[in-house]
N, C-alpha and C positions, 0 to 999 in steps of 0.2 A: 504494500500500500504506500503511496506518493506520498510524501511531507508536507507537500503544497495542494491546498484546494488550486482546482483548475479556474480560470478566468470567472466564468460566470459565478462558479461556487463563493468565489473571494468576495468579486463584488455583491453578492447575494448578504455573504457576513458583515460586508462594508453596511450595506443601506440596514442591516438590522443593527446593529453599532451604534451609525449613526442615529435612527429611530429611537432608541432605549436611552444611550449615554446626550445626545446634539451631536452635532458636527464640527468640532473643533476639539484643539487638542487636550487632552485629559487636565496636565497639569501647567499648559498654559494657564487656562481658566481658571486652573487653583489659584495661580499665584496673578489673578486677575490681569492679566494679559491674553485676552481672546483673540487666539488665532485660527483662522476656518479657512477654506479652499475659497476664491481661489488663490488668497495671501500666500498659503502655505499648502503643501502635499501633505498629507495625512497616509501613517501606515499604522498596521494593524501590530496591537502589541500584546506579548503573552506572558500575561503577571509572573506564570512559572518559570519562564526564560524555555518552554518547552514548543517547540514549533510544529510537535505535531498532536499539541490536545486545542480542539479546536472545540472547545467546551465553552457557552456564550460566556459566564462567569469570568472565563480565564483572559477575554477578549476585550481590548481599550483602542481608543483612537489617539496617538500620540503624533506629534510631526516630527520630522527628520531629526531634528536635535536631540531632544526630548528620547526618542526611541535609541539613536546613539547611546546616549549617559547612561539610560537604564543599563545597556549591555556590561557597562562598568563595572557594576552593583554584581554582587552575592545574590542567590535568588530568594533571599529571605527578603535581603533588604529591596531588591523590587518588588516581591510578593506585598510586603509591607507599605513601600512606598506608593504605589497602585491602590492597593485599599485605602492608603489615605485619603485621595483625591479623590474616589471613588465615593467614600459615603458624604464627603463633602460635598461632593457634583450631584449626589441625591439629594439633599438638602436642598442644594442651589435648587435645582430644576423642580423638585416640590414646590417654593416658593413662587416660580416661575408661572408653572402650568397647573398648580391645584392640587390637590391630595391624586394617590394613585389611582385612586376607584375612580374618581372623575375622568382621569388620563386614559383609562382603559376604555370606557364609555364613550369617552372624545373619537378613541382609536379604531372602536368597532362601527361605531359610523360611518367614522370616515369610509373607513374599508366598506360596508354595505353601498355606501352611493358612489365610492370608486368601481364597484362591482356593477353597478347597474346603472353605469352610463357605455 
């Protein structure tokens, strides 16, 4: 079995990524500095340093620097550093768009009259 999803499978994780986390990069936004495409390239980052568990959990939107540094990091300390931004980027985005139940309710509409246009 391949290491890498194939193109479509990728971009498939991208737009669930971006749908779940936004689109910009993890710990830009932490450290309030929002960077989004088409500013910056966005690549797919894996808390475990493991590139072939493609488990959504395991799965952040960093840009090019950002996903550099981590490679730096022991996988604990990106495992760690990732959760950090992580429940903080849920917080943020609660604020944002409403409690979760709302968000989902938002989300399956959407999708209903995406589906039936």
């Amino acid at each position: 079995m391949p290491n890498r999803f194939q193109r479509a499978q990728h971009e498939i994780a991208y737009g669930f990524i971006a749908a779940r986390d936004g689109e910009y990069c993890l710990i830009c936004k932490g450290e309030g500095k929002l960077k989004k495409p088409p500013e910056v390239k966005l690549q797919i980052d894996h808390a475990d340093d493991n590139p072939k568990n493609w488990d959504p959990g395991n799965l952040h939107l960093l840009c090019q620097k950002h996903n550099l540094e981590m490679r730096k990091l022991t996988s604990a300390e990106h495992k760690k550093l990732i959760e950090f931004y992580s429940a903080n980027n849920v917080c943020v985005r609660e604020l944002e768009l409403g409690s979760l139940a709302s968000r989902q309710v938002y989300n399956s509409q959407t999708t209903i009259v995406a589906v039936r246009k």
